[in-house]
C-alpha positions as CSV (number, residue, x, y, z in Angstrom):
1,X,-66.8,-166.2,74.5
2,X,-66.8,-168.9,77.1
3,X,-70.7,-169.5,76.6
4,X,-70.2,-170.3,72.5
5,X,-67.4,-172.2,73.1
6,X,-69.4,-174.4,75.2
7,X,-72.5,-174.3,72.7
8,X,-69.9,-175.6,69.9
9,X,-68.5,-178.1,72.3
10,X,-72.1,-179.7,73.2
11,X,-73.2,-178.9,69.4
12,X,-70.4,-181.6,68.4
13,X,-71.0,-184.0,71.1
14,X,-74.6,-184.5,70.7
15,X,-73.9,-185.0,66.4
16,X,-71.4,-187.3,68.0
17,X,-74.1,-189.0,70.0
18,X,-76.5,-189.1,67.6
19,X,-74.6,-189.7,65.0
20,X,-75.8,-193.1,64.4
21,X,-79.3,-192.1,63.9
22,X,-78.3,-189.1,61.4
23,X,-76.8,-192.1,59.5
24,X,-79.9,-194.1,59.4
25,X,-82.0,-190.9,58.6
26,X,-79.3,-189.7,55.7
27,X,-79.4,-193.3,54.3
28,X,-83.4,-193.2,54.4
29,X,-82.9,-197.2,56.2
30,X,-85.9,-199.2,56.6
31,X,-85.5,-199.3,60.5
32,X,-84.9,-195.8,61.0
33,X,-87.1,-195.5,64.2
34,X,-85.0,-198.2,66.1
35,X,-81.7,-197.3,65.5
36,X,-82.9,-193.8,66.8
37,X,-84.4,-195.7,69.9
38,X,-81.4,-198.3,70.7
39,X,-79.3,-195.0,70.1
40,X,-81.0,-192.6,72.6
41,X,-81.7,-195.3,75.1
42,X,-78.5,-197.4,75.1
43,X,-76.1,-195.0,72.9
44,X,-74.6,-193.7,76.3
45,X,-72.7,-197.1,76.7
46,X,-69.7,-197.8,74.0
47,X,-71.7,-201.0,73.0
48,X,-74.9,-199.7,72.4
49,X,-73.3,-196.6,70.2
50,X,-71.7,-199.3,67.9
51,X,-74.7,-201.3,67.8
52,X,-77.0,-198.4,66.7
53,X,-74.3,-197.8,64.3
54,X,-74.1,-201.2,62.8
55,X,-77.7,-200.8,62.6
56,X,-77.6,-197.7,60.4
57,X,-74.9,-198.7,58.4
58,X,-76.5,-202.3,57.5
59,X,-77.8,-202.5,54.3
60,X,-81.1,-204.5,55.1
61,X,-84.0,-204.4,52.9
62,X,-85.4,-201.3,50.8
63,X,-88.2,-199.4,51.7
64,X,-90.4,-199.7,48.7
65,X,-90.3,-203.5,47.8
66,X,-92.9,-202.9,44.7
67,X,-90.1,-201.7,43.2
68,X,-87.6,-204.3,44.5
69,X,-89.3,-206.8,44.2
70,X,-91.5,-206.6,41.3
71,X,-90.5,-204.1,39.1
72,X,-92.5,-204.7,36.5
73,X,-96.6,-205.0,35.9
74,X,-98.5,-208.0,34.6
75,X,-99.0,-205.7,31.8
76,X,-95.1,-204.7,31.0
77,X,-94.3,-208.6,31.4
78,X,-96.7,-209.6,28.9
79,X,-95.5,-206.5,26.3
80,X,-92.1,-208.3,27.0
81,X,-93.3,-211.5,26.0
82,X,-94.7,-210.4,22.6
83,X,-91.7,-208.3,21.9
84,X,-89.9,-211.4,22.5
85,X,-91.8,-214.2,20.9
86,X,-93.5,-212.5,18.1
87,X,-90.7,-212.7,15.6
88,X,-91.2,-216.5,16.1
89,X,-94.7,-216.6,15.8
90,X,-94.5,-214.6,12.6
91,X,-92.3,-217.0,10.9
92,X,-95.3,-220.0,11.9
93,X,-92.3,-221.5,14.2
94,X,-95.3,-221.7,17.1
95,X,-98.3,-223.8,17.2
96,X,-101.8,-222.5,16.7
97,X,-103.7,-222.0,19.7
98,X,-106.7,-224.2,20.2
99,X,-109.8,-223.8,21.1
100,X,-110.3,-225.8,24.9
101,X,-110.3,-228.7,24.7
102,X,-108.7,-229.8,21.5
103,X,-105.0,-230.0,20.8
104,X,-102.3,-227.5,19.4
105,X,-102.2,-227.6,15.5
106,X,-98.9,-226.6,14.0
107,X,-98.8,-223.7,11.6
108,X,-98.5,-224.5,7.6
109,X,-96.0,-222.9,6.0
């Protein structure tokens, strides 16, 4: 009885311990890796358990930045541009594109 109370009791302290780097890994963060060194290497002091779980509970940038960043194609953005400004074109509110060189003539009516 002794023996699994004392595999309970270091079960909870080392979730306890490492606690900041199950964060980080539960909230997929960007800098996963470092909060899991700064906690196993300096988690042991009150300051560096805080720090690592600052770290994990920053918000900090995602992982995929395509998505963050740029979330749509050349392709999708042009689509969106004719969605949008063919109505106006339709109604000869535009100017008709010219060949290089030459200027824009405006649409007759």
């Amino acid at each position: 009885m002794n023996q699994m109370l004392g595999l309970f009791a270091f079960s909870l302290l080392a979730a306890a311990y490492f606690a900041p780097s199950i964060v980080a890994g539960l909230r997929r963060h960007h800098q996963v890796g470092a909060v899991a060194v700064v906690n196993f290497f300096f988690g042991w002091t009150v300051v560096g358990w805080v720090v690592a779980m600052a770290m994990a509970l920053s918000a900090g940038r995602p992982r995929d930045f395509r998505y963050a960043y740029a979330p749509f194609t050349a392709a999708d953005q042009a689509a969106a541009i004719r969605a949008d400004l063919g109505p106006v074109i339709a109604q000869g509110a535009w100017p008709r594109p010219a060949p290089h060189g030459e200027p824009a003539q405006e649409r007759s009516a």
